[in-house]
C-alpha positions as CSV (number, residue, x, y, z in Angstrom):
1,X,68.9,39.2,60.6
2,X,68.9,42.4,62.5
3,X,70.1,42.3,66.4
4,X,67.3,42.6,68.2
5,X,65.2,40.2,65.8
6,X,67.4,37.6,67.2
7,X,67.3,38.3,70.4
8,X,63.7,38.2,70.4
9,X,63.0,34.7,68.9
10,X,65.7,33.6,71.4
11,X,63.3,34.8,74.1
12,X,60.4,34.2,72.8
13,X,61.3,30.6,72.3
14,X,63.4,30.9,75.9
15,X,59.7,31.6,77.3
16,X,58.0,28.7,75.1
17,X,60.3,26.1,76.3
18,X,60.0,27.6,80.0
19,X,56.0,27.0,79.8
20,X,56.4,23.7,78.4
21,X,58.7,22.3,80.9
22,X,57.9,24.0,83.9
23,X,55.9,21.1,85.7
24,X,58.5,18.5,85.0
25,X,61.7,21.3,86.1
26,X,59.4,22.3,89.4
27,X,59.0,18.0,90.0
28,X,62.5,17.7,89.6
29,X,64.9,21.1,90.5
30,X,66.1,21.3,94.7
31,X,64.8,24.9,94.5
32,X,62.7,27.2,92.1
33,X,61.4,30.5,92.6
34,X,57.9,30.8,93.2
35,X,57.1,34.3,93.8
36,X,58.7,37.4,93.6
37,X,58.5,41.1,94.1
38,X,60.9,42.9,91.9
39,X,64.0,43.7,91.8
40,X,65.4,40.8,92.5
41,X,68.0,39.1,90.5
42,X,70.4,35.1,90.9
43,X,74.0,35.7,90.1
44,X,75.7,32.9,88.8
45,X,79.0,32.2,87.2
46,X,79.8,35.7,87.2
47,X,76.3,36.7,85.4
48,X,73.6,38.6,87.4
49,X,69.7,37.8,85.6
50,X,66.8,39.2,86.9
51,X,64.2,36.6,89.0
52,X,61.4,35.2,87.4
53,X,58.6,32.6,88.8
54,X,59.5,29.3,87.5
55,X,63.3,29.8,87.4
56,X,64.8,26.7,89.1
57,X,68.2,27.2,91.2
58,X,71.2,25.2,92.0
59,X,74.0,24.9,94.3
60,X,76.3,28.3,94.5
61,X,73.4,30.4,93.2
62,X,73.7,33.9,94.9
63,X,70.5,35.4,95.6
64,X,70.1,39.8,96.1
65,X,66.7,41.9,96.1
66,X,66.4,45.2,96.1
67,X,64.4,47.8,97.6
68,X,61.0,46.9,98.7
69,X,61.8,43.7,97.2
70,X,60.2,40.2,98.3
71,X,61.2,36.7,97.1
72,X,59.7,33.2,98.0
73,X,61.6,30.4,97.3
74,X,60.3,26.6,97.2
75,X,62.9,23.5,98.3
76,X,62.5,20.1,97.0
77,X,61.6,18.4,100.4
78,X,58.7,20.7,100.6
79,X,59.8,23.8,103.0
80,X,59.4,27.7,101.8
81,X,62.4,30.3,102.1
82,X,61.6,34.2,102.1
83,X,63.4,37.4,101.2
84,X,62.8,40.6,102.7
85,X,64.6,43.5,101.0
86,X,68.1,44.8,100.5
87,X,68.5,40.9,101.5
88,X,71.4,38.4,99.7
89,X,70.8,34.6,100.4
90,X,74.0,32.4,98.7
91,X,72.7,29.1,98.4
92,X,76.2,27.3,99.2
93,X,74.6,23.7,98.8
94,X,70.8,22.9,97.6
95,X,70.6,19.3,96.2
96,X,68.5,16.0,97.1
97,X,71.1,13.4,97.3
98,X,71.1,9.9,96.2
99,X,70.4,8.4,99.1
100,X,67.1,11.1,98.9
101,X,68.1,13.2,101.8
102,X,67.3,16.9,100.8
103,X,70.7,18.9,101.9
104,X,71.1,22.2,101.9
105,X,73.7,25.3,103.0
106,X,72.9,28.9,103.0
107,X,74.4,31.8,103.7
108,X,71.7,35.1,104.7
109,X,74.7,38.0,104.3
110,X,72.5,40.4,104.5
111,X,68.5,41.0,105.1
112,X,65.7,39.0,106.3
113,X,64.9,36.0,105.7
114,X,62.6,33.2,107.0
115,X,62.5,29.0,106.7
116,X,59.4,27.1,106.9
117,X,58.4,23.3,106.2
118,X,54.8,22.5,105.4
119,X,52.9,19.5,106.9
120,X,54.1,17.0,104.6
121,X,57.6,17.9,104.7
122,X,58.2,17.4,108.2
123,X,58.1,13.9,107.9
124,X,60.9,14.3,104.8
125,X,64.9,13.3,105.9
126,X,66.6,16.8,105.8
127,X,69.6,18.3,106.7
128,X,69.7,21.7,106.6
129,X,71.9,24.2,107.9
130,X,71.4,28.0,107.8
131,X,74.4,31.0,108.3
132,X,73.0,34.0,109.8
133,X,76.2,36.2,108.7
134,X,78.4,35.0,112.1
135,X,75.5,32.8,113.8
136,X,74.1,29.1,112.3
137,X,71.4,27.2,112.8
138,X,71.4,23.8,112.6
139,X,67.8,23.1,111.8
140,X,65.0,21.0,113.0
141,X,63.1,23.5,113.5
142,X,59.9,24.3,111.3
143,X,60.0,27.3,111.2
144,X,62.5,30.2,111.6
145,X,63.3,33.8,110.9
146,X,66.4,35.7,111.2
147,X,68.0,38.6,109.7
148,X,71.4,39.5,109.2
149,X,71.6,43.8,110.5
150,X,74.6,45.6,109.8
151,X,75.0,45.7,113.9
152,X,73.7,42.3,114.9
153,X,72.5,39.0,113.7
154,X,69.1,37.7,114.9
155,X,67.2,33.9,114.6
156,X,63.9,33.9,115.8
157,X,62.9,30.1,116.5
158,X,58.6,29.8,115.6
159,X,58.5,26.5,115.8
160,X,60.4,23.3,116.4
161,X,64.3,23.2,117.3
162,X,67.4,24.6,116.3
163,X,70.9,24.2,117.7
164,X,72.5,27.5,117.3
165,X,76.8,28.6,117.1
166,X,78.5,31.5,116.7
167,X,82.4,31.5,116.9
168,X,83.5,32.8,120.2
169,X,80.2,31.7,122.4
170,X,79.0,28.9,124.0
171,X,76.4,27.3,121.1
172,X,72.5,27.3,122.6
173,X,69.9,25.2,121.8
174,X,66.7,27.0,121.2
175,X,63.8,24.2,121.7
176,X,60.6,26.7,123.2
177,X,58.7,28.6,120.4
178,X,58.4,31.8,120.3
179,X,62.0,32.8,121.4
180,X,65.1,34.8,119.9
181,X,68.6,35.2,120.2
182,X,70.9,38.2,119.8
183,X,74.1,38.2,118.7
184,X,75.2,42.0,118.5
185,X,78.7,42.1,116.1
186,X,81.8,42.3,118.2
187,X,79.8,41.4,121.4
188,X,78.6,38.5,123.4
189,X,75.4,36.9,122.1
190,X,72.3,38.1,124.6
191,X,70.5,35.3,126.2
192,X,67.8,33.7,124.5
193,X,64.4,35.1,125.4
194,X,60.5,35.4,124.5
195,X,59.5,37.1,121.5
196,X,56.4,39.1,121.6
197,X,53.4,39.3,119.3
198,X,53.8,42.6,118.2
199,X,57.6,42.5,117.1
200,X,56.9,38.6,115.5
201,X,54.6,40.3,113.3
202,X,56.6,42.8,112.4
203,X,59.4,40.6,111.7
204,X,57.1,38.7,109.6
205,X,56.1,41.4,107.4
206,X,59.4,41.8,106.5
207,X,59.6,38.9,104.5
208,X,56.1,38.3,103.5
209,X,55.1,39.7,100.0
210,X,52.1,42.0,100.8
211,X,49.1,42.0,98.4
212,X,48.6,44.7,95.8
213,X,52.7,45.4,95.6
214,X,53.0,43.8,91.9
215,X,54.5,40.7,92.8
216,X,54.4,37.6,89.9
217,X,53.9,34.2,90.9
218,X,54.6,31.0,88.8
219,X,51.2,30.4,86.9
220,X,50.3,33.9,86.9
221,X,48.5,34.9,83.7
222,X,48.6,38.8,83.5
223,X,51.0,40.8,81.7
224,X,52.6,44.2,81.8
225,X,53.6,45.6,78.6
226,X,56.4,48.1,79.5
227,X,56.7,49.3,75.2
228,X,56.0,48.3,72.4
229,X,56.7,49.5,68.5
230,X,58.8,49.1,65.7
231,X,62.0,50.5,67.0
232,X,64.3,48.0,67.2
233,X,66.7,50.3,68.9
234,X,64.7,52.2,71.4
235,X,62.8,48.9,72.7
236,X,66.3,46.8,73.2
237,X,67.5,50.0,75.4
238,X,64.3,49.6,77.2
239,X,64.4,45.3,77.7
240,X,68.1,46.2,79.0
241,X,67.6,48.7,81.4
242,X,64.4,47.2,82.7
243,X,66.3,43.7,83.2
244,X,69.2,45.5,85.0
245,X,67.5,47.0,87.6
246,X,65.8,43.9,88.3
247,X,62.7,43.1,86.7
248,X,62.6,39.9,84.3
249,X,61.2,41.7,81.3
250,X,60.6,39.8,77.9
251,X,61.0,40.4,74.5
252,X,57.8,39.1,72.5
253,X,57.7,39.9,68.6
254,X,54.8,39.7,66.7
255,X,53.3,40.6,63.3
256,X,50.6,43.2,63.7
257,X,49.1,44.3,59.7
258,X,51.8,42.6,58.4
259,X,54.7,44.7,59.8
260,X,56.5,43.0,62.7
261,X,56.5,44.6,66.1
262,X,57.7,44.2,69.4
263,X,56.6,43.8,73.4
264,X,58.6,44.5,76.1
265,X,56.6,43.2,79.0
266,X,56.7,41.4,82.4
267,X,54.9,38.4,82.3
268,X,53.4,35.6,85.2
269,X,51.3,38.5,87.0
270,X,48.6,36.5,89.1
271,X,45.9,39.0,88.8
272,X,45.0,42.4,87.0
273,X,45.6,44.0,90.7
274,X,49.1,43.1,91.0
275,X,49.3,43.6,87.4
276,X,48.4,47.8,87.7
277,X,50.4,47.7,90.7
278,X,53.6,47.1,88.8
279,X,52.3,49.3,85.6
280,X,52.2,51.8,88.2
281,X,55.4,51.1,90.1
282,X,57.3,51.2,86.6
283,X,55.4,54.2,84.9
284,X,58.0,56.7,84.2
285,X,61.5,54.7,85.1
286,X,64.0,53.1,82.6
287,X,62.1,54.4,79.4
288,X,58.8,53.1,80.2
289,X,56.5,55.5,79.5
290,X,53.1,54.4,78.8
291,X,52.8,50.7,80.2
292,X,49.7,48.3,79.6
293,X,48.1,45.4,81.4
294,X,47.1,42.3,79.5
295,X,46.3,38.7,80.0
């Protein structure tokens, strides 16, 4: 059996088993992506794979988008974590333990990123503690943004209460809404002060995946086809270079007039607007030439 012919069942039945199992994983897993605006990729154990809906993550994971790149990410205990771009996230501990408290570490290196528990999960027992490059936040908040700049290290507390430390400075506790703290690198963190409308929304936006930018979500039924053909050769060089910058494309082989052919394509698209967006986004980089939108 020729090379690519392999690979493809393998991910054809790789994206069976995915469907199938994806409400018992998403019940069970202490994270899994639910959204995400490509590139985006996990490394772990050494091997960097693109982001797809439905991927479930574990302790260690190390998460990295790219440019113009969003990611949402759903916790067992309930609460939502966001990605803006150029952003890396290590998740240093993610688990619900056996005595059912959620726990969780992580580590924003880089980017924006923002934590926020729903309704129901307030209620949940949690620990949760968050690294904003040299600042953490020991959460009970409910909501929290932050980014980690190349100059300074912000948390922006929305709601609820954080305790926050950075090595060097007395450690705050930030308990009014709507306030922020500073820490520029190699300087004393700024007092904690009030954060105004206009710059929360713009924060915001920087993690929040905007409609119309080609983003997939987990149940999502529209498909881009990046190529398709006979060519065993000239589609494999285009799966590979799509999946290395980022975008989880899939093999799908098929028997069209009795020869068998081959789709390249990005699947879990939750409508056909999102689905041209990405067409368009794609049209012209890493050999795709003429992409299609399906359901």
């Amino acid at each position: 059996m020729k090379r690519l012919t392999l690979i493809a069942a393998a991910a054809l039945a790789a994206v069976a088993a995915h469907a199938a199992d994806e409400p018992a994983r998403a019940a069970t897993a202490p994270a899994i992506v639910e959204a995400v605006q490509m590139p985006a990729w996990v490394e772990r154990d050494g091997v960097r794979v693109p982001l797809a809906p439905g991927m479930t993550l574990q302790s260690n994971d190390d998460l990295r988008t790219g440019a113009n790149a969003r990611l949402l990410v759903k916790l067992a205990e309930g609460s939502a974590v966001k990605l803006g771009e150029n952003a890396q996230l290590k998740l240093a501990n993610v688990q619900v333990r056996k005595d059912n408290v959620f726990a969780s570490t992580m580590n924003v290196l880089a980017g924006a990123f923002r934590y926020t528990t729903d309704v129901l999960a307030k209620a949940r027992r949690r620990e949760v503690s968050i690294s904003v490059a040299t600042v953490t936040a020991g959460i009970r908040g409910t909501d929290l943004w932050g980014k980690a700049a190349p100059d300074r290290d912000i948390v922006c507390l929305i709601e609820g209460r954080i305790e926050v430390t950075r090595e060097g400075d007395p450690a705050v506790t930030m308990d009014q809404p709507l306030s922020f703290f500073i820490a520029p690198r190699g300087r004393p963190a700024l007092p904690v002060q009030p954060v105004s409308p206009d710059q929360l929304k713009q924060w915001a936006e920087e993690t929040e995946i905007a409609d119309g930018r080609g983003a997939a979500r987990r149940g999502g039924r529209w498909k881009v086809v990046l190529a398709s053909g006979e060519s065993e050769n000239e589609l494999l060089r285009v799966y590979q270079d799509v999946r290395a910058a980022g975008y989880a494309a899939e093999l799908d082989p098929k028997r069209v007039q009795g020869r068998r052919v081959y789709d390249v394509r990005i699947a879990q698209l939750p409508s056909r607007a999102e689905a041209d967006a990405l067409a368009a986004s794609l049209s012209g980089r890493f050999g795709v030439s003429a992409p299609r939108v399906t359901q």
